[in-house]
N, C-alpha and C positions, 0 to 999 in steps of 0.2 A: 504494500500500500504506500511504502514512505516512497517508491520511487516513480511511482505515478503521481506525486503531491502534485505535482506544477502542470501538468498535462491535463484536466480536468476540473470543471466548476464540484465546488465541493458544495454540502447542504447539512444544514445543521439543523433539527429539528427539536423541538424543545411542547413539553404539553402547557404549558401557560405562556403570555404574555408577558408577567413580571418578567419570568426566569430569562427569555430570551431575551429581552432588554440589556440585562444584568448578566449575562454572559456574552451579548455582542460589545458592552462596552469593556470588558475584562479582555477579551479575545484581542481589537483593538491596540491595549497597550504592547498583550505578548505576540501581537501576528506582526511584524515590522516587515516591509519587503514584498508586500500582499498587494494586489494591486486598487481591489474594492471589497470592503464586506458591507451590505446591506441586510437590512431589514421586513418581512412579510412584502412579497412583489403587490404592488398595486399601481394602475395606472403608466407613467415612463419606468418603472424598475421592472414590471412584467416585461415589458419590451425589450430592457436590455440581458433579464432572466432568458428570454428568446432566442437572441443575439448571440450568445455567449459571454456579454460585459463584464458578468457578476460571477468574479473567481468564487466567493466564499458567501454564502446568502443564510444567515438568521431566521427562522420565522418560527409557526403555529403549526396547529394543525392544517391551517389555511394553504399549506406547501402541498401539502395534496390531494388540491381540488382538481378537478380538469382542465378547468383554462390555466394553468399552469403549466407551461409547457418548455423542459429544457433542452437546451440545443444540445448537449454532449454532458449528461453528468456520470458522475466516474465515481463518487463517494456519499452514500449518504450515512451520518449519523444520526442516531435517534436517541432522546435522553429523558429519564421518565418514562422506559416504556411500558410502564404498567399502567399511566394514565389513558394509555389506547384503547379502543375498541376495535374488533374484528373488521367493522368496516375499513380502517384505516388501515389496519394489519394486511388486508387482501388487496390493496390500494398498492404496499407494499413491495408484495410479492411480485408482481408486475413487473419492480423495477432490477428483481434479484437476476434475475438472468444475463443481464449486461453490466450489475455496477455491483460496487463492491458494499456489505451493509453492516453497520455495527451497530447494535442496541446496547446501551447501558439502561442499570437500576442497580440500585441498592437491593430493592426486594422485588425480585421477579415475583406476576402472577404464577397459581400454580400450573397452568396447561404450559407457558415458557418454560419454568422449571423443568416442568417432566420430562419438554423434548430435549433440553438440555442433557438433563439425564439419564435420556435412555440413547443419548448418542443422535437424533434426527437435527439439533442445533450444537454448534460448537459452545465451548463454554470456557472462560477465562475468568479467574478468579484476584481482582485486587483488597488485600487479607494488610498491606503495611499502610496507617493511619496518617494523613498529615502531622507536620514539627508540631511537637509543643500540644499536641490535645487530648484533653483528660474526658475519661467517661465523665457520665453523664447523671447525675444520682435523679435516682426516679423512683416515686412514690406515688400508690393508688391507696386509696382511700376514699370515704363518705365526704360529700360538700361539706365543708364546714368555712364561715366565714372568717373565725380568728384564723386559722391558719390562711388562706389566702390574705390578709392584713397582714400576719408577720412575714410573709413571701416576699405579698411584694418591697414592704418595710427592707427588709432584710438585704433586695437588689440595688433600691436607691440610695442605702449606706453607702454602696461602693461605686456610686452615680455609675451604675448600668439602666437598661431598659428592661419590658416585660412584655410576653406576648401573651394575651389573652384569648382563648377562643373559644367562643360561644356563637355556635351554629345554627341561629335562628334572625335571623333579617328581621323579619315583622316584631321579635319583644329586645333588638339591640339596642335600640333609645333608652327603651326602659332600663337596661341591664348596666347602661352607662352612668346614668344617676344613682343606680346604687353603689358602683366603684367610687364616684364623687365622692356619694357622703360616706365611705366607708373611708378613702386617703385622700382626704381634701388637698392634701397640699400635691399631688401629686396633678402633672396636666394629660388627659388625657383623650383622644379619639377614636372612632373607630373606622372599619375601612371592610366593606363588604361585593362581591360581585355585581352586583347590580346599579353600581356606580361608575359614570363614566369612564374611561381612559383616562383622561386627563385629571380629572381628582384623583384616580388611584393612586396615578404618577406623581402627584405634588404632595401626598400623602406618605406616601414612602419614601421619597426623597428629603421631607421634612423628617421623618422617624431613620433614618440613615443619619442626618445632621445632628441628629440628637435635639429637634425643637421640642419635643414633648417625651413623657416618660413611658407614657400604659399605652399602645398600640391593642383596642378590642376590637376581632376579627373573626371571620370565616374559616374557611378550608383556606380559603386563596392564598394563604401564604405556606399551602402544604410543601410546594416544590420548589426550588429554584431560588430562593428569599435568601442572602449570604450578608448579616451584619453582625459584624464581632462583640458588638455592644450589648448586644442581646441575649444574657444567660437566665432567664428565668422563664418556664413556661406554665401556665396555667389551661388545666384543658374540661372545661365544665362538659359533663354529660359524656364522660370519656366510653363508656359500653357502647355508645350507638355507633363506633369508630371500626372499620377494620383494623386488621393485625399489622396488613401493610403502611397502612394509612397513618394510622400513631406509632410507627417509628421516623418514617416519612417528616410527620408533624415534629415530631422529637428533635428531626436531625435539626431545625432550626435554632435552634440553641447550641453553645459550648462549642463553637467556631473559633476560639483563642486559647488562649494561656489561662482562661479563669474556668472554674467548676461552672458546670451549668446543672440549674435544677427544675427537673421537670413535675408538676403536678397533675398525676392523670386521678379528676374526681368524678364519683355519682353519686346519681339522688340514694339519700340515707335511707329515703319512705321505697324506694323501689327492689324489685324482688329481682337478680340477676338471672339471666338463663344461661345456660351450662354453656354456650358458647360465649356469652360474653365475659364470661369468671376465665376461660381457656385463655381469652386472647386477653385480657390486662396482664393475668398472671404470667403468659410468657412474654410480655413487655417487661414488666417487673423485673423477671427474669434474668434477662438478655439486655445487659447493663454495657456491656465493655466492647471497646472499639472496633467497629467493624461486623459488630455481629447480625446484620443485614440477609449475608444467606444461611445463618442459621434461621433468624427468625421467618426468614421463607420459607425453609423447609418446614416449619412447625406449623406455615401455616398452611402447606400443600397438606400436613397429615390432618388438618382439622378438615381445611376444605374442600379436599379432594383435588383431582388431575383435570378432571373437565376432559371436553371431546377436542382431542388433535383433528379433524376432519371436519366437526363442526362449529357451534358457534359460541356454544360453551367455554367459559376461560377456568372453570371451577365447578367443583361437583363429583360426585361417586359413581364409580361404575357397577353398579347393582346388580345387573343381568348376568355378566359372565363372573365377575369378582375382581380383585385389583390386582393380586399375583396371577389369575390366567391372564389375565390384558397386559400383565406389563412382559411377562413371557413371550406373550403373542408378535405382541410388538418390539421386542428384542431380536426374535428371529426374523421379522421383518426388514429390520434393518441391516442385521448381518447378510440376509440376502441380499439387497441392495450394495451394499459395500462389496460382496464376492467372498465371504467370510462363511466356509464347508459348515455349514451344522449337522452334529454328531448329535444320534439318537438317545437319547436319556437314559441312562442305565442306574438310576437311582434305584434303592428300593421303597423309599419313603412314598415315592409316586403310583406304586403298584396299588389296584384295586384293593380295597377291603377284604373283600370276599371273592375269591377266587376258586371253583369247580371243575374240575375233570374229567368226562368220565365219558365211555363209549357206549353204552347200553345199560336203561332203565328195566329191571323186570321187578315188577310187581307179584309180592308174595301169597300176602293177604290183605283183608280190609274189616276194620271194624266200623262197623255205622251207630252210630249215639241217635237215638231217637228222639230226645230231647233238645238237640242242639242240630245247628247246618252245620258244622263242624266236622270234619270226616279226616280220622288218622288213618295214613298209607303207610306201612311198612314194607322199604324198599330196600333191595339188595344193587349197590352199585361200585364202578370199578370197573380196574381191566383185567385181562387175564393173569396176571403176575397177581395180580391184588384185589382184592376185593371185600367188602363190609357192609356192613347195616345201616342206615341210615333212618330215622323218624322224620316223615315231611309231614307241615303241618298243613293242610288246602280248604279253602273256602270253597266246597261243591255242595252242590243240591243233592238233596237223598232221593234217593230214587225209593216210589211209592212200588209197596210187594201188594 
């Protein structure tokens, strides 16, 4: 790939807005020698996305709509790919045949995983942590307001920020007035998807500067969000969260040299379901740097592999079972590769109950009159051997 770099418009694809922002201005400083990197083609940048102008191109998911159309691309990256849907995945595939494709995540979905797994996706594993950065202390617990007070108290000692998230748009206002009067002195706003562009942007760029303290938000800042300032996170209503999602959410935090601490809370009045106690508890868990494909794997065994074929990204395979499928689908792929499979000579695999024998003669028969129930006493075997057997049969009696 490194020596196709220059021969080729490259595409970087990112699942949010913010994130692409914020890694086309980072790219920027370390791309020196580049000729143009742009942003979501619209209007003259489609044209010269056409043209070939645009070595290195930033966007959305907007990168693979149709009128999007490249004159020679050679590379594309994909980052967040667990924010994808199959439609975009098959949008894809399209492009695999001629160019080269990397997907990065922290935490692969589990149908990713599996093909990783069982060999149908290649798989690369980076396990060494950036300089300088400490896990991440993370506590699940019932709402309780003193501790969110001495939290956040606790960040602004050390004039850092705080990300708050509360994932209801319609009662945010509300929920802002109660932070007010809970740390007055503290300034705070919030910032949800349903706000323009341009307020998101001057929102984030003020909470980057450090103009206010308590940033209260959505998911939106699940991906792509990178300020160092920021080690405290508060996550209200953390069960309604996937497994990928609140580490995703977590990684927001503890970007530097200082402890970040993460608060995953729920309602004290509600009753948790076994899935949602699974997935805090291996947050809880899975503490220490990097532990991204563990915590994937934990969540492929809760949620299953889903259909490689169809559109399913998660879920269990019921019908045949997940050791015949994944069997099935291991010898599939050694076929593909040209990779001889040898017959299974396990015993473990042998039938239960396994019989032999060349000829049934019936000796006698006893009929129960009370019962349909009819014992056959049979002689079977083969010539070297042969013995008794009691069968037990479900026949009609026959009327004397």
């Amino acid at each position: 790939m490194n020596n196709n770099f220059n021969k080729f418009p490259k595409d970087f694809l990112w699942g949010g807005a913010l994130a692409a922002n914020q890694c086309e201005g980072g790219y920027k400083e370390g791309g020196k020698g580049l000729t143009t990197v742009d942003l979501c083609p619209a209007g003259e940048n489609r044209r010269k996305v056409m043209e070939g102008k645009i070595d290195i191109l930033f966007g959305t998911h907007k990168l693979l709509n149709d009128k999007v159309d490249f004159k020679d691309l050679g590379l594309l990256i994909i980052d967040e790919e667990q924010r994808f849907g199959v439609v975009h995945k098959e949008k894809v595939k399209k492009y695999k045949s001629s160019i080269d494709v990397l997907t990065l995540s922290a935490t692969p979905i589990p149908r990713t995983l599996q093909m990783s797994m069982s060999g149908i996706r290649g798989l690369a594993l980076i396990e060494t942590p950036p300089e300088k950065r400490r896990p991440i202390q993370t506590y699940v617990m019932p709402e309780s307001v003193n501790i969110i007070k001495d939290a956040i108290y606790k960040e602004l000692s050390r004039n850092g920020q705080v990300f708050m998230l509360y994932n209801s748009v319609e009662k945010i206002d509300n929920k802002l007035e109660e932070i007010h009067k809970l740390v007055p002195e503290a300034n705070i706003r919030y910032a949800h998807g349903r706000m323009t562009k341009v307020e998101l942007e001057n929102i984030m760029i003020d909470f980057t500067n450090h103009k206010f303290d308590i940033l209260l938000c959505t998911t939106i800042i699940e991906t792509g969000i990178d300020i160092p300032n920021v080690n405290t996170l508060i996550v209200l209503d953390a069960d309604r969260f996937g497994l990928s999602q609140l580490y995703q959410i977590r990684g927001r935090i503890g970007r530097s040299d200082r402890i970040g601490y993460a608060y995953l809370m729920y309602n004290s009045r509600k009753e948790l379901n076994d899935l949602a106690v699974k997935r805090l508890n291996t947050i809880k868990e899975f503490t220490e740097l990097g532990s991204g494909f563990k915590i994937a794997m934990r969540d492929l065994s809760i949620r299953g592999a889903g259909d490689i074929l169809g559109s399913e990204q998660s879920g269990f395979i019921d019908s045949i079972g997940i050791d015949l499928y994944l069997k099935m689908l291991k010898e599939e792929v050694d076929k593909l590769k040209g990779i001889k499979i040898e017959e299974e000579k396990d015993e473990s695999s042998k039938p239960l109950i396994e019989v032999e024998f060349q000829y049934l003669i019936i000796k006698d028969r006893e009929c129960c009159q009370t019962s349909r129930k009819t014992f056959v006493h049979a002689e079977t075997g083969s010539k070297a051997d042969r013995g008794g057997m009691i069968f037990l049969c479900e026949i009609p009696l026959l009327r004397q």
